[in-house]
PAVEX-395162 format. One record per residue (C-alpha): x, y, z; residue in one letter. Coordinates in steps of 0.1 Angstrom, whole numbers, padded with zeros to 4 digits, always signed. Layout:
BEGIN
XYZA ...
//
This chain:
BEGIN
+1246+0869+0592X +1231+0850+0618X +1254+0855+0647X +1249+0897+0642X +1209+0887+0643X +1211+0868+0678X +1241+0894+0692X +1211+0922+0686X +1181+0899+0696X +1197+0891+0731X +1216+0928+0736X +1180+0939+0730X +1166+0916+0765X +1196+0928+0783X +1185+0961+0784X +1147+0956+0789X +1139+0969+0825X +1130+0940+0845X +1097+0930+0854X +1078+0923+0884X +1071+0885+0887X +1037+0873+0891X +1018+0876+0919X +1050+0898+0937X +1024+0927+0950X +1010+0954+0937X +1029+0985+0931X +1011+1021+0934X +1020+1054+0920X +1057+1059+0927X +1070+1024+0925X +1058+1021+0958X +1042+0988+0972X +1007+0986+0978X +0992+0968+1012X +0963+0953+1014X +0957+0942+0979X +0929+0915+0977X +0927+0922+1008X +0899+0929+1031X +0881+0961+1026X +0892+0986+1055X +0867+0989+1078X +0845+1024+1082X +0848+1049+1111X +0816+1070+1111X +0820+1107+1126X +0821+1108+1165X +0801+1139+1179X +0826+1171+1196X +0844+1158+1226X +0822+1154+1257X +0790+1140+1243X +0775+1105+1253X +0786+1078+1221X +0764+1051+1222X +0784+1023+1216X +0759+0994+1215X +0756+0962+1238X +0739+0985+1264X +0774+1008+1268X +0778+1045+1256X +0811+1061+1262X +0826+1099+1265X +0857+1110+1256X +0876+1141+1259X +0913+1156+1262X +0931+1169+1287X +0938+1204+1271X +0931+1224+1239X +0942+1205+1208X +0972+1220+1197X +1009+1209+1191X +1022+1190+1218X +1016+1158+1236X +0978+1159+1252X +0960+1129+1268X +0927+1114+1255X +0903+1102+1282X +0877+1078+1276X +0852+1069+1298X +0827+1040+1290X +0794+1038+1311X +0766+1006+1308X +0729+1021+1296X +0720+1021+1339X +0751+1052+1344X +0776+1027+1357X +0815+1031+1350X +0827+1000+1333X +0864+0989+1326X +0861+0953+1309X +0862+0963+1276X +0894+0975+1255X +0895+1011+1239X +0923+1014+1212X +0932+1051+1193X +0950+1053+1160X +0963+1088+1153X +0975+1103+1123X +0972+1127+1097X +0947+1121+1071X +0968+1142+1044X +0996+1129+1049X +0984+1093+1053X +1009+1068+1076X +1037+1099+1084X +1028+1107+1114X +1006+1077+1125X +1003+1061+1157X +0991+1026+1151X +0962+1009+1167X +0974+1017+1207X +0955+1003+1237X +0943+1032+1264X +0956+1023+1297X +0932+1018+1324X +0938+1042+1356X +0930+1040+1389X +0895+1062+1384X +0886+1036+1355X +0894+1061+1330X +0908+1052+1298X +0940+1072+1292X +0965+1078+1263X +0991+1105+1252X +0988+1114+1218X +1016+1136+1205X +1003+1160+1177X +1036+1169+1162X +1030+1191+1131X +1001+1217+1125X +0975+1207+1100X +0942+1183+1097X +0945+1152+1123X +0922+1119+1123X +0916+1101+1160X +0906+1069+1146X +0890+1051+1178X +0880+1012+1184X +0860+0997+1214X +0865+0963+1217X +0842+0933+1242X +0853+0898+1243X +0875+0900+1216X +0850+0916+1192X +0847+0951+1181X +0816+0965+1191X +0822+1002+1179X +0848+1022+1153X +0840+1060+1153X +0864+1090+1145X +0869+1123+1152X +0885+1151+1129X +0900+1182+1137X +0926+1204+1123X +0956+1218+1145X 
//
């Protein structure tokens, strides 16, 4: 009687689905892992004005952006020029873009990309919008290391 009692205790724990151990990671909806658990919160990107406009972007700098043609599908190329508070062009501070779709959350997204710096002083980047649908230009000024401004701009394609 007691070996047909252990034989169904331990055929019962070989078919229990295993478990997750301890401190392994969160897992969402899905099964699928979660980042940034514990983590720190992300940080916000208020609403940039339409494409164009003086951004002031603190420190005594304000910056204008724009893009090279309509926003549609396609590759088009952000520009980004930053001013000091007197009118004068200034290229000493970084500009980064994340681009992606906010309803589809990490498909389509760019990661945090540097502008490259032309000859005019312009800050310049290709972003290719590759599906129609809302997109989310996520974009990060950085001086000495620090960011000084997050803003971001929505629109739908």
């Amino acid at each position: 009687m007691k070996r047909y009692l252990i034989l169904i205790l331990l055929s019962g724990f070989l078919f229990l689905p295993p478990l997750p151990i301890q401190g392994a990671g969160a897992q969402g909806p899905m099964g699928h892992q979660m980042k940034g658990m514990g983590a720190a919160p992300m940080p916000e990107y208020p609403p940039l004005p339409a494409p164009g406009r003086k951004v002031p972007i603190g420190d005594g700098y304000y910056l204008i952006y724009g893009f090279d043609k309509s926003l549609k599908m396609g590759t088009v190329i952000m520009k980004v020029e930053v001013f000091t508070a007197e009118g004068k062009k200034d290229t000493s501070l970084e500009v980064k873009v994340d681009a992606d779709m906010p309803s589809m959350r990490g498909a389509h997204a760019t990661g945090d990309r540097a502008l490259r710096l032309s000859n005019k002083g312009d800050y310049l980047l290709p972003i290719s919008i590759v599906m129609p649908g809302d997109w989310e230009i996520k974009l990060t000024v950085v001086k000495d290391g620090k960011v000084i401004f997050r803003g971001r701009y929505n629109f739908n394609v």
